[in-house]
Residue frames as qw, qx, qy, qz and C-alpha x, y, z in Angstrom:
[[0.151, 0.691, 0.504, 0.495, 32.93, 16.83, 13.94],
 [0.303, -0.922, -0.160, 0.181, 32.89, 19.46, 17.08],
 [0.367, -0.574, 0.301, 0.667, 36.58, 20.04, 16.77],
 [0.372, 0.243, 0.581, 0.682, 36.26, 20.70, 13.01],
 [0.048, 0.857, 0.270, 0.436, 33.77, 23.42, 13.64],
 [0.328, -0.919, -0.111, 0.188, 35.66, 24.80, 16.54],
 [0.702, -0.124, 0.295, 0.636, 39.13, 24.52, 15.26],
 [0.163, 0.487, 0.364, 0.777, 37.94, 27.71, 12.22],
 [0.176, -0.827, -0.411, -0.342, 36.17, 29.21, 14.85],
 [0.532, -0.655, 0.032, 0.535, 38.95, 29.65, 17.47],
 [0.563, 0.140, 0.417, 0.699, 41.07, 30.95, 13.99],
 [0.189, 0.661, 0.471, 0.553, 38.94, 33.12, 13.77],
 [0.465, -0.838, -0.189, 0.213, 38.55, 34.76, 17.19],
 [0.654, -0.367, 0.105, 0.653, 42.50, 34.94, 17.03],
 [0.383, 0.290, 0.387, 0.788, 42.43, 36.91, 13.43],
 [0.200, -0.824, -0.378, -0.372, 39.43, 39.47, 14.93],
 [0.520, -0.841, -0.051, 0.140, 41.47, 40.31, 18.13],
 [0.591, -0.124, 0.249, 0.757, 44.58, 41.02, 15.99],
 [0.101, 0.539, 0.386, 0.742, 42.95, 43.09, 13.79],
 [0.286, -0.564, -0.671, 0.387, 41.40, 45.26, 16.87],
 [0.215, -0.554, 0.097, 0.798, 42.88, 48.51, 16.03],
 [0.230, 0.317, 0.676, 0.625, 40.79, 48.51, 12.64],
 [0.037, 0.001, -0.139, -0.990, 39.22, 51.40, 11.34],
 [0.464, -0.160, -0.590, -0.641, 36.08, 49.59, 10.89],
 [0.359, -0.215, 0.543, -0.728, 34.01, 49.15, 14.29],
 [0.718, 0.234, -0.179, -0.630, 31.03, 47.81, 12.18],
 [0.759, 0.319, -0.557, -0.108, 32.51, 44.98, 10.23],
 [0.228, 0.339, -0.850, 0.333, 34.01, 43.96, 13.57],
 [0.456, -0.017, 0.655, -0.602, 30.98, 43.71, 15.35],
 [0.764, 0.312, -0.355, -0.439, 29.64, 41.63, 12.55],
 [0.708, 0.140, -0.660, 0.209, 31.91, 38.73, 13.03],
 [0.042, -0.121, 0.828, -0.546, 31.67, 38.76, 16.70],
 [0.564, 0.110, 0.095, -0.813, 28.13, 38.46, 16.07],
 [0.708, 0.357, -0.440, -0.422, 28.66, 36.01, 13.80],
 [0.209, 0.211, -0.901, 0.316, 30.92, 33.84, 15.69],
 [0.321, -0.122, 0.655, -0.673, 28.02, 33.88, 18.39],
 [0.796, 0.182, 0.156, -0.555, 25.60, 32.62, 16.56],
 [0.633, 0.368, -0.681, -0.034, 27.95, 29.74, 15.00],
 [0.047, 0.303, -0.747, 0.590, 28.93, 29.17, 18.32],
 [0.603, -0.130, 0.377, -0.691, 25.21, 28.81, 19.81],
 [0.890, 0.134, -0.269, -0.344, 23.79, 25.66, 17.80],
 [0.759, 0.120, -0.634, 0.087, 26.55, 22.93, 18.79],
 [0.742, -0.514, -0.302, -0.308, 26.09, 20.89, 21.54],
 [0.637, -0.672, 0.228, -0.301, 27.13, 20.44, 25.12],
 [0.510, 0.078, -0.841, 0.161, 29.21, 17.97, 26.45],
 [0.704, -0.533, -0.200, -0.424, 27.43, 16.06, 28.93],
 [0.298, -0.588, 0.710, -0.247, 28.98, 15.00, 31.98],
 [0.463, -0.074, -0.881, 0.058, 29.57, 10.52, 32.08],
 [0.751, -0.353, -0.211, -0.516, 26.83, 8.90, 33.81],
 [0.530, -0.474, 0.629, -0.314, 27.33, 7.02, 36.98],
 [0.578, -0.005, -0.740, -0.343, 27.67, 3.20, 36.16],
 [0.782, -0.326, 0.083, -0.525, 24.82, 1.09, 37.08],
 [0.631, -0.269, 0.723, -0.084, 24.97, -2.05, 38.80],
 [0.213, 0.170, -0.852, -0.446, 25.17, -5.24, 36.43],
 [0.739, 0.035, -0.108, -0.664, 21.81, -6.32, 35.86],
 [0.743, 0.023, 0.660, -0.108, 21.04, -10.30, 36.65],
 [0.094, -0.241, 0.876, 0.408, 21.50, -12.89, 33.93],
 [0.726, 0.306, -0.020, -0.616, 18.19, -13.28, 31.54],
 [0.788, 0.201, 0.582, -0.028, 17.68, -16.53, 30.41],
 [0.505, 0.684, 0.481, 0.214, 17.16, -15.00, 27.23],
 [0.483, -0.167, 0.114, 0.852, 19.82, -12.32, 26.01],
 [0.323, 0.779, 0.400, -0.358, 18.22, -9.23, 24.59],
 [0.596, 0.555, 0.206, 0.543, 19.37, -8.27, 20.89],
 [0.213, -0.478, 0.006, 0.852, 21.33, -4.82, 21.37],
 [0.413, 0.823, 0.380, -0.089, 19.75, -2.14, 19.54],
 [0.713, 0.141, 0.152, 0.670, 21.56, -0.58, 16.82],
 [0.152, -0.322, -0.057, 0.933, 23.54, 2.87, 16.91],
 [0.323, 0.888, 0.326, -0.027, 20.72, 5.38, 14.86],
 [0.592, 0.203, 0.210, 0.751, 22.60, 7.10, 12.23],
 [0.176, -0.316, 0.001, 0.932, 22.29, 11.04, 11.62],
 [0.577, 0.679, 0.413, 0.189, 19.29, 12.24, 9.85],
 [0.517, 0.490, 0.489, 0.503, 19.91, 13.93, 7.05],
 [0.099, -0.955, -0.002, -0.280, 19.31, 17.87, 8.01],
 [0.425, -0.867, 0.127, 0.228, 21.73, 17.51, 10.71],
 [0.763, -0.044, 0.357, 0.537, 24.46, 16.29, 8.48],
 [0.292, 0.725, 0.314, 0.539, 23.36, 19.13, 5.62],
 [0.452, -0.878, -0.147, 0.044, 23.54, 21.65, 8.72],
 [0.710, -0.606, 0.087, 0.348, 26.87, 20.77, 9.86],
 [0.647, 0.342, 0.389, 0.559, 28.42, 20.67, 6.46],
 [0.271, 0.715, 0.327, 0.556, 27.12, 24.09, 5.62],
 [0.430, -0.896, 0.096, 0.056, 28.21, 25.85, 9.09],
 [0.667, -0.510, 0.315, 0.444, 31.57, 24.53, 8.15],
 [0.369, 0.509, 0.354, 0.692, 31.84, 26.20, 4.62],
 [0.046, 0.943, 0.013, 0.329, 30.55, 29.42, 6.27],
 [0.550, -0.818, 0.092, 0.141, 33.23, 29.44, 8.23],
 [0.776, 0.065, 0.423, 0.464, 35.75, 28.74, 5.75],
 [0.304, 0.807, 0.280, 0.422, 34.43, 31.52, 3.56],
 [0.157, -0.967, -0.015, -0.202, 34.87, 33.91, 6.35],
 [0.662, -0.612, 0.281, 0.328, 38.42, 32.84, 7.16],
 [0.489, 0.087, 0.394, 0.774, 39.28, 33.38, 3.93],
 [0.036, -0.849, -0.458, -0.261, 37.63, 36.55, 3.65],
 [0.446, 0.105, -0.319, 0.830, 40.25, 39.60, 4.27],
 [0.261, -0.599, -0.586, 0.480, 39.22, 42.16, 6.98],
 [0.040, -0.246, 0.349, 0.904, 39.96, 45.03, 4.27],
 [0.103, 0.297, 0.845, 0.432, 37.20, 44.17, 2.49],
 [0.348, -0.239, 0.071, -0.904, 34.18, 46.73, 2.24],
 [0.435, 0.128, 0.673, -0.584, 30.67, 46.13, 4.79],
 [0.681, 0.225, -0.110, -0.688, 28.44, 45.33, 1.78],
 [0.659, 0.227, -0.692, -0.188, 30.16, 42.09, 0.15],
 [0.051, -0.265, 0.763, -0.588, 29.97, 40.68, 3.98],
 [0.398, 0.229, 0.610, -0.646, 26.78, 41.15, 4.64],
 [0.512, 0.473, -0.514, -0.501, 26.08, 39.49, 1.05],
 [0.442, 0.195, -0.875, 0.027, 27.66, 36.83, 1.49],
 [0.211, -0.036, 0.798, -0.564, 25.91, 36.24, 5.05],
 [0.714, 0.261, 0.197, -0.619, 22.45, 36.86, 3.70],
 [0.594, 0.364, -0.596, -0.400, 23.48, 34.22, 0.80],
 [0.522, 0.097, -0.844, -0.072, 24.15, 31.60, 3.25],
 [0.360, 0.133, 0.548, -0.744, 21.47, 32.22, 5.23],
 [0.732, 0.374, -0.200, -0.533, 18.97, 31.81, 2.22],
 [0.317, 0.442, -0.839, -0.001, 21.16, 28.41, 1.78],
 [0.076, 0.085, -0.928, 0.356, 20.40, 27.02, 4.78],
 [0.616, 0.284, 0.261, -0.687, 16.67, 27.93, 4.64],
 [0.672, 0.380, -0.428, -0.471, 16.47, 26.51, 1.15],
 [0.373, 0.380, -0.846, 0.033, 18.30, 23.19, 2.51],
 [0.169, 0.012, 0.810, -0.562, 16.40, 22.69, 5.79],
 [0.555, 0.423, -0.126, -0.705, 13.18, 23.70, 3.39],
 [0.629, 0.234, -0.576, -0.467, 13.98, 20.68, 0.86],
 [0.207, 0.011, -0.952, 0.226, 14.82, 18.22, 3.35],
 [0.260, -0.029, 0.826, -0.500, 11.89, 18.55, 4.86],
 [0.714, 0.303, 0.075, -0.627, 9.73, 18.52, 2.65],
 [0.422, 0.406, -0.811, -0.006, 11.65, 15.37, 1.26],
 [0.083, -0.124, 0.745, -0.650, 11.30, 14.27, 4.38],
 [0.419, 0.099, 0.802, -0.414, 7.76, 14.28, 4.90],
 [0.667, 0.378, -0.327, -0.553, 6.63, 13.43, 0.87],
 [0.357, 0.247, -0.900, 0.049, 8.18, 10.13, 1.64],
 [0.160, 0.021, 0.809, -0.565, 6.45, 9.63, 4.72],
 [0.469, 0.292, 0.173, -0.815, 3.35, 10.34, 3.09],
 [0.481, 0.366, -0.747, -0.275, 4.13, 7.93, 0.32],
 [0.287, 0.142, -0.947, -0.020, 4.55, 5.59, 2.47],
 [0.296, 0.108, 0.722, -0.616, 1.96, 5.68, 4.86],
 [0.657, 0.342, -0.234, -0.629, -0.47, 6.00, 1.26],
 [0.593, 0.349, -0.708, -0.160, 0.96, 2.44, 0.14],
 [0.069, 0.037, 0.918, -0.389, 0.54, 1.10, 3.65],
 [0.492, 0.249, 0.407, -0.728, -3.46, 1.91, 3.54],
 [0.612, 0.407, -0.417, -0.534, -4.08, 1.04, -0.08],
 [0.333, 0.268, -0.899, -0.098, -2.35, -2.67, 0.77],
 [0.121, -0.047, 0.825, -0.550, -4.35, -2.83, 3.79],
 [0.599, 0.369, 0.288, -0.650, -7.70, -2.16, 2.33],
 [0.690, 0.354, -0.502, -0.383, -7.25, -4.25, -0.70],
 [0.218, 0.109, -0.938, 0.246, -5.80, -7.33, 1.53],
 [0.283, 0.254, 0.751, -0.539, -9.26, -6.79, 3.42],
 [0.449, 0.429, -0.169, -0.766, -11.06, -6.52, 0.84],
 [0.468, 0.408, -0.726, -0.295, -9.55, -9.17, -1.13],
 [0.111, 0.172, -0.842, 0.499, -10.47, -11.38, 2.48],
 [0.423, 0.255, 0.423, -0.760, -13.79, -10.48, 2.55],
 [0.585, 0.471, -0.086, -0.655, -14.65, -11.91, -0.86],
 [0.478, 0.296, -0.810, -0.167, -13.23, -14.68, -0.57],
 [0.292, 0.140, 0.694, -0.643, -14.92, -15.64, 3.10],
 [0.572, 0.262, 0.281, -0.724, -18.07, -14.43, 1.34],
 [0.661, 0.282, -0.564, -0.406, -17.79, -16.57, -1.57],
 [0.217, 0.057, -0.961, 0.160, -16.49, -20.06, 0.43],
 [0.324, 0.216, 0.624, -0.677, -19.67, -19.27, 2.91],
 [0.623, 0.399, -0.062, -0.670, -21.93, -19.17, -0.37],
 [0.520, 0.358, -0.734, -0.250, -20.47, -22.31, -1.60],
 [0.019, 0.014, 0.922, -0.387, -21.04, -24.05, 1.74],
 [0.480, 0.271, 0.441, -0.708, -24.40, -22.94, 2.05],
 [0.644, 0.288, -0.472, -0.529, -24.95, -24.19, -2.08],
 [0.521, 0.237, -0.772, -0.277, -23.58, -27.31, -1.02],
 [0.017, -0.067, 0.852, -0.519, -25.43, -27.83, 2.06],
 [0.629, 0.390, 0.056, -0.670, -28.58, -27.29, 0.35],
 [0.640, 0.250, -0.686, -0.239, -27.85, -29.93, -2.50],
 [0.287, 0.074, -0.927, 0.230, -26.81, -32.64, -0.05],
 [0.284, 0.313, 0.751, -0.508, -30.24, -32.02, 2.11],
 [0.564, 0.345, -0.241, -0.711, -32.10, -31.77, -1.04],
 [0.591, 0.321, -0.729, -0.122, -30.67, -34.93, -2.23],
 [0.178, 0.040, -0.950, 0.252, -31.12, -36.91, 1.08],
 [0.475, 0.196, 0.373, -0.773, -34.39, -35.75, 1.33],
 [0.774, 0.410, -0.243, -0.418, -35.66, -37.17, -2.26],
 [0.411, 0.336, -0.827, -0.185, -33.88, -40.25, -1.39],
 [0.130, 0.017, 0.705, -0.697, -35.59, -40.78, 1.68],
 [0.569, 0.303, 0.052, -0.763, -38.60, -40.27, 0.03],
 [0.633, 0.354, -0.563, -0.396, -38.03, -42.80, -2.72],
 [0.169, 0.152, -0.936, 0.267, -36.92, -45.51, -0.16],
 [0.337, 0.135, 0.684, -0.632, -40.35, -44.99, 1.70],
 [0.686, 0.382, -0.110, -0.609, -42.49, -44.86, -1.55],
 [0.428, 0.357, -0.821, -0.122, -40.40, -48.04, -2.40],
 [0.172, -0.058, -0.915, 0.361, -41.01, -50.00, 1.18],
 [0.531, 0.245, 0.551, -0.595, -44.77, -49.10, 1.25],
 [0.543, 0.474, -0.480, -0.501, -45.08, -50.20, -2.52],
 [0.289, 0.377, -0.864, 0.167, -43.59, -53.44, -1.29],
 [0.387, 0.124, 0.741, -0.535, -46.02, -53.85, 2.09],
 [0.474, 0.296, 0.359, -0.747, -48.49, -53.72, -0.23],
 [0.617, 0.444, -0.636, -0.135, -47.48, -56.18, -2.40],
 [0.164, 0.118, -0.914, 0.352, -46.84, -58.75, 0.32],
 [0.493, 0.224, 0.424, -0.726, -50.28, -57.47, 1.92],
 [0.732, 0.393, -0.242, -0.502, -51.99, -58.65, -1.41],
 [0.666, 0.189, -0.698, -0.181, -50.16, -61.73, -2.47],
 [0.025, 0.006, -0.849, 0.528, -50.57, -62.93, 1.49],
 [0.504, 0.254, 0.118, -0.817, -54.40, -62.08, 0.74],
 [0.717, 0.260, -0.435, -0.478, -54.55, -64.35, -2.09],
 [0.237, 0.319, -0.885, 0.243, -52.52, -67.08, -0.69],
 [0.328, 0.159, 0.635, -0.681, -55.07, -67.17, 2.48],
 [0.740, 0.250, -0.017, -0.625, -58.29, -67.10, 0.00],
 [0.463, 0.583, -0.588, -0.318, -56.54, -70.25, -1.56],
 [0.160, 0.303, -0.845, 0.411, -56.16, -71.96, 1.09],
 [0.590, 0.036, 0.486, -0.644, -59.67, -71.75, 2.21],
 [0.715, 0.440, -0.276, -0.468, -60.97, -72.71, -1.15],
 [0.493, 0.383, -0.778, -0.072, -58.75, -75.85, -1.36],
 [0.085, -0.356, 0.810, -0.459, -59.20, -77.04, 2.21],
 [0.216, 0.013, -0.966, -0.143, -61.46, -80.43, 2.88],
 [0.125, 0.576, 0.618, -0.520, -64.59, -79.28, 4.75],
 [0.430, 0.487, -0.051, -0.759, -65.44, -77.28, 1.60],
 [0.142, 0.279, -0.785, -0.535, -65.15, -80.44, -0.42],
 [0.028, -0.151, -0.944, 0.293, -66.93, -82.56, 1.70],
 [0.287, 0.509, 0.641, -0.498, -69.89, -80.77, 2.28],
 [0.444, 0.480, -0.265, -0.709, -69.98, -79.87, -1.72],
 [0.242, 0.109, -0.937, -0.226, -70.51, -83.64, -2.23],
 [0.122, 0.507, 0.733, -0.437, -73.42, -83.89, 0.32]]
C-alpha cells in the first residue's frame, strides 16, 4: 500500500520539475504544497527490533493472538489519498488556478464527510451495543431476583405447613395418650373396688 501511494507521488515530483520554466509560479507552488501534505500522513519505517532470547518452554502453550485487521477510516483514508493523486496526475499543468483549487477543496470536503460518517458509524454501533448489553443485564437480574424471591416464599409457605401440621399432630397424639391414662386409671379403679367387695373377710363377717 506505501509504494502505491508513493509510486504517483514520485510521478508527480518528476512532471512539476519538468514543467519548472512555467509561466505560472502559483499553480506550482500549489502542488508542491500539495505533495507535502500527501507526503506527511504515511508512516515511517521502523527500524527491526533486536531478537529476544527464546523464552523457556510453558507447560501450557499460549494461543497466538490474531493479526487485527484495519479499521475502517484508515482503509477509506488510504483509498481516497490515492484517487487524489490520480486526479492530479491526470490533471494538465495548462489548466487555469481556479479548477485546481476546486477540485482540492472538493476532496477535502470528501474526506471530512468520510472520516465524519465513519465515525459516527462507528460510535452509533458502539452505543447500540453497549444499550443491548445493559438492558440484558438488568432484565437477567431482574428476572433472578424474582425467582430467588418467589422459591424463598415457597420455602417459607412450606415450612410453615409442615410445623403447623406437626404441631396439631403432636397435639392429637397427647390428647389421645392422656384420654387413654384415664381410661386405664378408671377401669383399674373399678377392678380394685371389685376386688374388695368380693374378697372373704367381707363375707364372713356379713354372716356374723
Amino acid at each position: 500500500m506505501l509504494q502505491l501511494i508513493c509510486l504517483p507521488c514520485v510521478l508527480l515530483i518528476r512532471q512539476t520539475l519538468l514543467k519548472q520554466k512555467s509561466k505560472k509560479p502559483l499553480l506550482l507552488l500549489l502542488r508542491l504544497l500539495l505533495l507535502l501534505l500527501l507526503l506527511l500522513p504515511l508512516p515511517l519505517p521502523l527500524p527491526l527490533p533486536l531478537p529476544l532470547p527464546l523464552p523457556l518452554p510453558l507447560p501450557l502453550p499460549l494461543p497466538l493472538p490474531l493479526p487485527l485487521p484495519l479499521p475502517l477510516p484508515v482503509l477509506l483514508l488510504l483509498l481516497l489519498l490515492l484517487l487524489l493523486v490520480l486526479l492530479l496526475l491526470l490533471l494538465p499543468l495548462l489548466l487555469p488556478l481556479p479548477l485546481p483549487l476546486l477540485l482540492l477543496l472538493l476532496i477535502v470536503l470528501l474526506l471530512l464527510a468520510a472520516a465524519a460518517a465513519t465515525s459516527a458509524a462507528s460510535a452509533a454501533v458502539a452505543t447500540a451495543t453497549v444499550t443491548a448489553t445493559d438492558t440484558a443485564t438488568d432484565t437477567a437480574t431482574a428476572t433472578a431476583t424474582s425467582t430467588a424471591t418467589s422459591s424463598t416464599a415457597t420455602a417459607s409457605a412450606t415450612a410453615t405447613a409442615t410445623a403447623t401440621a406437626t404441631a396439631t399432630a403432636t397435639d392429637s397424639a397427647t390428647a389421645t395418650a392422656t384420654a387413654a391414662a384415664a381410661a386405664a386409671t378408671a377401669a383399674a379403679a373399678a377392678a380394685t373396688a371389685t376386688n374388695d367387695n368380693n374378697s372373704p373377710s367381707t363375707s364372713s363377717s356379713y354372716y356374723c
